[in-house]
KOLLUM-509582 format. One line per 4 residues: their letters; for each residue y, z, x of C-alpha. Coordinates in nm, 3 decimals, decimal comma. Example, Ala and Ser with C-alpha at 12.3 -4.5 7.8 and 13.67 -1.06 7.14 Angstrom:
// KOLLUM-509582
as = -0,450/0,780/1,230; -0,106/0,714/1,367
This chain:
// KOLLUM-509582
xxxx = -2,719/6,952/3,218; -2,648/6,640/3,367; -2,556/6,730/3,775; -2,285/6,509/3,955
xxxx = -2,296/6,533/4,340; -1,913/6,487/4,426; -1,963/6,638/4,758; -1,677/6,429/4,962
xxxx = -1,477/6,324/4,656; -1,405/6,708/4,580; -1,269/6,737/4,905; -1,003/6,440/4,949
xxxx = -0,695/6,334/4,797; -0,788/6,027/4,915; -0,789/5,722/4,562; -0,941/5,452/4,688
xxxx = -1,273/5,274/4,472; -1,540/5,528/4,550; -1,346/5,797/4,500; -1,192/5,698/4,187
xxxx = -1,470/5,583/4,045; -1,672/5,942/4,094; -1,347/6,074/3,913; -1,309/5,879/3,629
xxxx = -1,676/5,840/3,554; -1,748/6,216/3,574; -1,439/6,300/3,367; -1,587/5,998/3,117
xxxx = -1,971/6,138/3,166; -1,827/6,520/3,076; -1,657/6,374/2,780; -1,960/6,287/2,577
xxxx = -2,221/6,537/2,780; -2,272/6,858/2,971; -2,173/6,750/3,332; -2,174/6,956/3,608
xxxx = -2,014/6,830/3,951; -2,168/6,954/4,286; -2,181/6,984/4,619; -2,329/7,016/4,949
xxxx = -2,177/7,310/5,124; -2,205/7,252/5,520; -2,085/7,609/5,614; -2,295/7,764/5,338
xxxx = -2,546/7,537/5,410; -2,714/7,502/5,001; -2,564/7,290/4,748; -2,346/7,441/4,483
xxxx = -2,098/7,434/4,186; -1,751/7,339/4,299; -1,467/7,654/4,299; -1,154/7,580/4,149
xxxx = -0,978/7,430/4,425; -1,228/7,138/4,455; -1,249/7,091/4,076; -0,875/7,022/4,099
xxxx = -0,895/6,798/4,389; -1,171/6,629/4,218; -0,941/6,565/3,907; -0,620/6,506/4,056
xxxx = -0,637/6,174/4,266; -0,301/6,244/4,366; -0,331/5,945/4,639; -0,108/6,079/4,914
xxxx = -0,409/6,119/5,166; -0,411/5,925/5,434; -0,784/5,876/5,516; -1,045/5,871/5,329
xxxx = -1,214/6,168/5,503; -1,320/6,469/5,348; -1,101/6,781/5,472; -1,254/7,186/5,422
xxxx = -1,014/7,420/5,443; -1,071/7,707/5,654; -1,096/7,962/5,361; -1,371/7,700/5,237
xxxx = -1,537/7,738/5,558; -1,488/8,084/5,629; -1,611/8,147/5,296; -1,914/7,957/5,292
xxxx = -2,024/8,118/5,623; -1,956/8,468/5,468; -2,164/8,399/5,219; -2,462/8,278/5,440
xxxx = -2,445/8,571/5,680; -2,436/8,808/5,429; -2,750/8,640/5,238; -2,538/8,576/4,945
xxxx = -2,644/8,184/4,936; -2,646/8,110/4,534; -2,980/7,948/4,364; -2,901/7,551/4,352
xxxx = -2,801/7,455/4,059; -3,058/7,306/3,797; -2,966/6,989/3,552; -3,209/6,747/3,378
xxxx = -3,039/6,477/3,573; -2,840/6,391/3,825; -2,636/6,087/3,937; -2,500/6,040/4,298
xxxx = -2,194/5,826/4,248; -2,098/5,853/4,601; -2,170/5,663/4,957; -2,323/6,014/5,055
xxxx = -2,291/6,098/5,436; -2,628/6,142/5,640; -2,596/6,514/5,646; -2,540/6,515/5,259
xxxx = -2,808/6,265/5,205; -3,029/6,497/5,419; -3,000/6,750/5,201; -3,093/6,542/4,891
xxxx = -3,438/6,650/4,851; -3,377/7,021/4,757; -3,137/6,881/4,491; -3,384/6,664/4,367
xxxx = -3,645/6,965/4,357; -3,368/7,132/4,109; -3,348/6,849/3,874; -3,628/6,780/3,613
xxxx = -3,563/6,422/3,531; -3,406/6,120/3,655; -3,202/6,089/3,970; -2,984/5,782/3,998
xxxx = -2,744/5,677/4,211; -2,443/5,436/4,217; -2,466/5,145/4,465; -2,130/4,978/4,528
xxxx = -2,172/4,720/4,775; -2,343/4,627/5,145; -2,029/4,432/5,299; -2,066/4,630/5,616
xxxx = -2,379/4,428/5,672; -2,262/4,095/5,573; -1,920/4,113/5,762; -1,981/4,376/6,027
xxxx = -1,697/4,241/6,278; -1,435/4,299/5,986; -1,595/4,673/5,840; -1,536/4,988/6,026
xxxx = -1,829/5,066/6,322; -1,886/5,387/6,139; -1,976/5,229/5,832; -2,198/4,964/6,013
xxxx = -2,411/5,240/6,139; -2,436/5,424/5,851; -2,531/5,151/5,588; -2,906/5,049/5,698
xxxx = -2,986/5,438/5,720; -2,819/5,457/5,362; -2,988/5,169/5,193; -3,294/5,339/5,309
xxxx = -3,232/5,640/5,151; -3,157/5,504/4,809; -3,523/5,461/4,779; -3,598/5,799/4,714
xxxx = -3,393/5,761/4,394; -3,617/5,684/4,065; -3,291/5,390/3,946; -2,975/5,315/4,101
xxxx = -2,714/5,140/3,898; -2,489/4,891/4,104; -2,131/4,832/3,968; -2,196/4,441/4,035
xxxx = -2,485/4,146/3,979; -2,363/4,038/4,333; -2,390/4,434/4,441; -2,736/4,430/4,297
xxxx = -2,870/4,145/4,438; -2,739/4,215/4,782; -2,970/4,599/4,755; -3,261/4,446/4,646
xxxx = -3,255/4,158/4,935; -3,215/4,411/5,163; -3,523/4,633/5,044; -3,718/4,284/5,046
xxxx = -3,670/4,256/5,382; -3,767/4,565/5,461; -4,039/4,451/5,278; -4,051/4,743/5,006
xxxx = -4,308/4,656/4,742; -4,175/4,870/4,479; -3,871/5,019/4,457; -3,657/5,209/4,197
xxxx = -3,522/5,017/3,904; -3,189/4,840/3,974; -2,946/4,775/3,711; -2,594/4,659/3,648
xxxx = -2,345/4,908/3,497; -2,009/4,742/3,589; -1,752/5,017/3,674; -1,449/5,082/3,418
xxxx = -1,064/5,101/3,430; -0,846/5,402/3,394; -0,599/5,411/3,046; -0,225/5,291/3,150
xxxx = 0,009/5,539/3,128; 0,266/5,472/2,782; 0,628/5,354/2,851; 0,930/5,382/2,690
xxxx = 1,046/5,047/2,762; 0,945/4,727/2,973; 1,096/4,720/3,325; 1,426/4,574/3,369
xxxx = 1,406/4,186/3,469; 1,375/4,142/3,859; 1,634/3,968/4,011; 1,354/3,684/4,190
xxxx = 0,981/3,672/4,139; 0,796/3,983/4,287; 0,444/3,899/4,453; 0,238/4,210/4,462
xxxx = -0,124/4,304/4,642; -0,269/4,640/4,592; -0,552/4,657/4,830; -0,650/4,897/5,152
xxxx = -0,540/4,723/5,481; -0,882/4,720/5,687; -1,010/4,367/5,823; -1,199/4,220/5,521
xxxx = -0,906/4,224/5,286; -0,806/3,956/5,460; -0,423/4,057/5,503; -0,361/3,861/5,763
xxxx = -0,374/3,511/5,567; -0,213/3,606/5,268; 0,069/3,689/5,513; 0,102/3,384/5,719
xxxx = 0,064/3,208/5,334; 0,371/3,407/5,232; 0,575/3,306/5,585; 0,484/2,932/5,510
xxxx = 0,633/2,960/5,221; 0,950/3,159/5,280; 0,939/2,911/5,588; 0,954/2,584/5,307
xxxx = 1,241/2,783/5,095; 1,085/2,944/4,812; 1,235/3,249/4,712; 1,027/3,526/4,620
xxxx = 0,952/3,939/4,712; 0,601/4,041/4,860; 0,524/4,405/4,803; 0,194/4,555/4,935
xxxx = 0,034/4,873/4,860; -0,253/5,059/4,943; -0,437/5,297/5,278; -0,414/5,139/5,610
xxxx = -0,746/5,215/5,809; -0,697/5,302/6,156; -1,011/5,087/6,275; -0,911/4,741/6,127
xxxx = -0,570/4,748/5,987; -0,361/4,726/6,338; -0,317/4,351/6,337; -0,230/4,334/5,973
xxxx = 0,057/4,588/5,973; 0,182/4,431/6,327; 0,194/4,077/6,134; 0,397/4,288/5,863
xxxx = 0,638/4,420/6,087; 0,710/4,092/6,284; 0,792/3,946/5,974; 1,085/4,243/5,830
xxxx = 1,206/4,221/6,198; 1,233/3,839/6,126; 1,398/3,918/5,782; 1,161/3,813/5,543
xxxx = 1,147/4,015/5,206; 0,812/4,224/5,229; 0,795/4,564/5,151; 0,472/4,786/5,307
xxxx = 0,472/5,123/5,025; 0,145/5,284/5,211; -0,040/5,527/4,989; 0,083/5,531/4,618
xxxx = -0,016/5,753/4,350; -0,107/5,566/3,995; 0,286/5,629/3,823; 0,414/5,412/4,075
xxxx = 0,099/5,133/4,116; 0,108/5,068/3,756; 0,545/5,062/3,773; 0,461/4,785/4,049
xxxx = 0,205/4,610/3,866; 0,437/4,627/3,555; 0,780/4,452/3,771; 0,546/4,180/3,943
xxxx = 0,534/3,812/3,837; 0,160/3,841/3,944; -0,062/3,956/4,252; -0,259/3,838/4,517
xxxx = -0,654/3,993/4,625; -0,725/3,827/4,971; -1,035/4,019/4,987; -1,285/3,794/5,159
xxxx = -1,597/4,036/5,009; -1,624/4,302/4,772; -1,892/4,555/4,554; -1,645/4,537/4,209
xxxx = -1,301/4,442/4,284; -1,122/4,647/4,048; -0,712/4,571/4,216; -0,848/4,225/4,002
xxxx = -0,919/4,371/3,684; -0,667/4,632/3,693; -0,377/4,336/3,747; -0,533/4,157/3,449
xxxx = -0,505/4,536/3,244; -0,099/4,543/3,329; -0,154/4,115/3,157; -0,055/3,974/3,533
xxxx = -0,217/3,691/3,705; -0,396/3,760/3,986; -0,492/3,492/4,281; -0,820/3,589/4,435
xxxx = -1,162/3,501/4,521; -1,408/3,262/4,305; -1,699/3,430/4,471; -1,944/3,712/4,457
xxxx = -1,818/4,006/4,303; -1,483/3,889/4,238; -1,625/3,572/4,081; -1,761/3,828/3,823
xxxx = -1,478/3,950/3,745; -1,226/3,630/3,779; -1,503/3,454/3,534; -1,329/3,610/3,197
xxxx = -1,018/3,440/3,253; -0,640/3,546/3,380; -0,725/3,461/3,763; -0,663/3,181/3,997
xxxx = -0,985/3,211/4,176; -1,017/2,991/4,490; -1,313/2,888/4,727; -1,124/2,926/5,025
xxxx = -0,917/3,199/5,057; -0,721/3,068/5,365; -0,370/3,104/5,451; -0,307/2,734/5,342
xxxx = -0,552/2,777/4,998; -0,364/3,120/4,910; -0,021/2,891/4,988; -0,089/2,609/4,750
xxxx = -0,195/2,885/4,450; 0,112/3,088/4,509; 0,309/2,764/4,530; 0,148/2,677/4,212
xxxx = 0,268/3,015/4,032; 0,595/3,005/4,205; 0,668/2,660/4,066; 0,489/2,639/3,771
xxxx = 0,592/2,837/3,469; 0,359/2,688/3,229; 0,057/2,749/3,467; 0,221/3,175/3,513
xxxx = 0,238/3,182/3,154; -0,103/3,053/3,044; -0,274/3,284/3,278; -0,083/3,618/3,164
xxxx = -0,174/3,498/2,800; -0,538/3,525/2,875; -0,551/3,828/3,177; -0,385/3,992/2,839
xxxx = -0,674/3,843/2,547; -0,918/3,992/2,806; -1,150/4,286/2,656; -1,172/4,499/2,959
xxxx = -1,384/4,803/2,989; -1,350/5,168/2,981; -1,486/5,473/3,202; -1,616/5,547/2,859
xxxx = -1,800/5,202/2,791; -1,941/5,266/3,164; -2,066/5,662/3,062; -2,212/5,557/2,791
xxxx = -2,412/5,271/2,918; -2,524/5,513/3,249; -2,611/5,790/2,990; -2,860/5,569/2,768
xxxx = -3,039/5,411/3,085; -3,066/5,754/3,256; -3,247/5,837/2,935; -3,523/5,643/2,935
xxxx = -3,562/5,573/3,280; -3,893/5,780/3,413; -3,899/5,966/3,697; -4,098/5,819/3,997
x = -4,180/6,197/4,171
């Protein structure tokens, strides 16, 4: 039995990358294994199986939280502190494996060695990226903190599997400097993309060219350019919606949503739709003429890849992660991603018809992957990767 520790993802609505990629890899990982998905009880204090009502949050995603924090409900807790005072704590669960998809807290990660005693082979875990220590000023202080203490922990781990080369490379400079002489094995198992839901028939033609960015609003994402680019251009004439999507984090997001409002109290056509679930981000992605990824830094980048899925352009970053996954074609990937760079590429698709068209053509001729090409590739490195204990 393969055990998944979903400890925080089972206990947010919350859809942003970690937490959908825990869901749709463990649904993919169940799908061609025994999988069992886990957690670290604080109020019972032992890891478990998940009850009902976190196997449902788990696989919903629903979207409509609005933090990424995991929330207990007071039956949970009341519940798992029954349980401990009465001496009913359950044996932790065993499995021949286990993966740790998640950015586990410190108290979870804490209680990762009596979850590795449980498990007889390999325990991996999922590395997604180490912006927080490349752009601290633009990443939340909590996450700062947290990293160095994290990137330490991964060591106990006999592999981890980062979702990027640039993710990769960025863990094992980090363990070099700490000057680790031999650490787990570190692969690349790029993350996959979630089926599109079938329609009945193609969205009605907008009445002008619909810009679209799906992206959480926090400091990095880099908001704040792509909306002065927009206002330039509004500013020169060109007539075209901007429609944003995604979780605005309290910590870094405040002078990106007062740039949005100044600009609808000024008039200008841009639309703010917060938290979406996936119905309505793939309805968006399917009306757009193409969308825009700021991002300054990312693990995987998957707003990119998920744009190219729905066959629309997307203007974005030429490097690091997003380099990876601009290199296959459909993107206008830029050096600078500067108010006046993201201007002239917007301009470009704007203006240019021939230059739209000739990136949709190949964003669709791309072969994307699946949750199930990433299972499968996890699975058969899992199984021959020894065990370090």
């Amino acid at each position: 039995m393969l055990l998944v520790d979903t400890t925080h993802t089972s206990h947010t609505r919350a859809q942003t990358g970690i937490q959908r990629v825990t869901r749709s890899l463990f649904a993919a990982l169940r799908a061609r294994q025994p999988a069992t998905a886990v957690c670290h009880d604080p109020f019972l204090k032992a890891w478990r199986e998940l009850q009902p009502a976190e196997s449902r949050c788990l696989a919903g995603g629903e979207g409509g939280a609005r933090s990424r924090g995991a929330k207990w409900s007071w039956s949970q807790r009341l519940a798992g502190r029954a349980r401990r005072t009465l001496g009913a704590v359950p044996p932790v669960p065993q499995g021949v494996a286990l993966l740790c998809p998640e950015l586990f807290s410190a108290a979870t990660g804490a209680r990762l060695p009596q979850l590795f005693a449980a498990v007889s082979g390999p325990r991996v875990a999922i590395f997604h990226d180490a912006i927080a220590l490349k752009l601290p000023e633009l990443s939340p202080p909590g996450m700062v903190a947290r990293l160095p203490a994290y990137l330490r922990e991964l060591l106990a781990f006999d592999g981890v599997a980062a979702v990027s080369h640039d993710s990769a490379e960025s863990l094992r400079d980090y363990w070099s400097w700490l000057g680790v002489a031999q650490g787990p094995q570190v692969t690349v198992i790029a993350n996959g993309l979630d089926p599109l839901t079938p329609v009945d028939s193609a969205p009605a033609p907008a009445a002008r060219p619909r810009v679209l960015c799906v992206s959480t609003i926090e400091g990095r994402k880099n908001h704040l350019a792509l909306l002065d680019a927009c206002e330039a251009l509004w500013a020169q004439g060109l007539v075209f919606d901007l429609e944003l999507f995604g979780l605005a984090r309290p910590d870094t997001a405040g002078r990106a949503l007062r740039r949005l409002q100044e600009l609808q109290r000024a008039g200008r056509p841009v639309r703010y739709g917060g938290v979406a679930d996936d119905s309505t981000l793939q309805a968006a992605y399917r009306a757009c003429a193409f969308t825009v990824y700021p991002s300054l830094l990312e693990g995987f980048g998957l707003p990119v890849l998920e744009s190219l899925q729905h066959g629309k352009p997307c203007v974005c970053s030429s490097r690091g992660a997003l380099g990876e996954a601009a290199a296959g074609g459909g993107c206008l990937a830029l050096e600078n991603l500067e108010a006046a760079s993201l201007a002239t590429a917007m301009r470009q698709l704007l203006t240019e018809p021939a230059k739209l068209a000739g990136l949709a053509a190949a964003s669709r001729a791309r072969k994307l992957r699946t949750w199930a090409d990433a299972a499968a590739d996890i699975s058969a490195w899992m199984r021959d990767l020894p065990s370090r204990a």
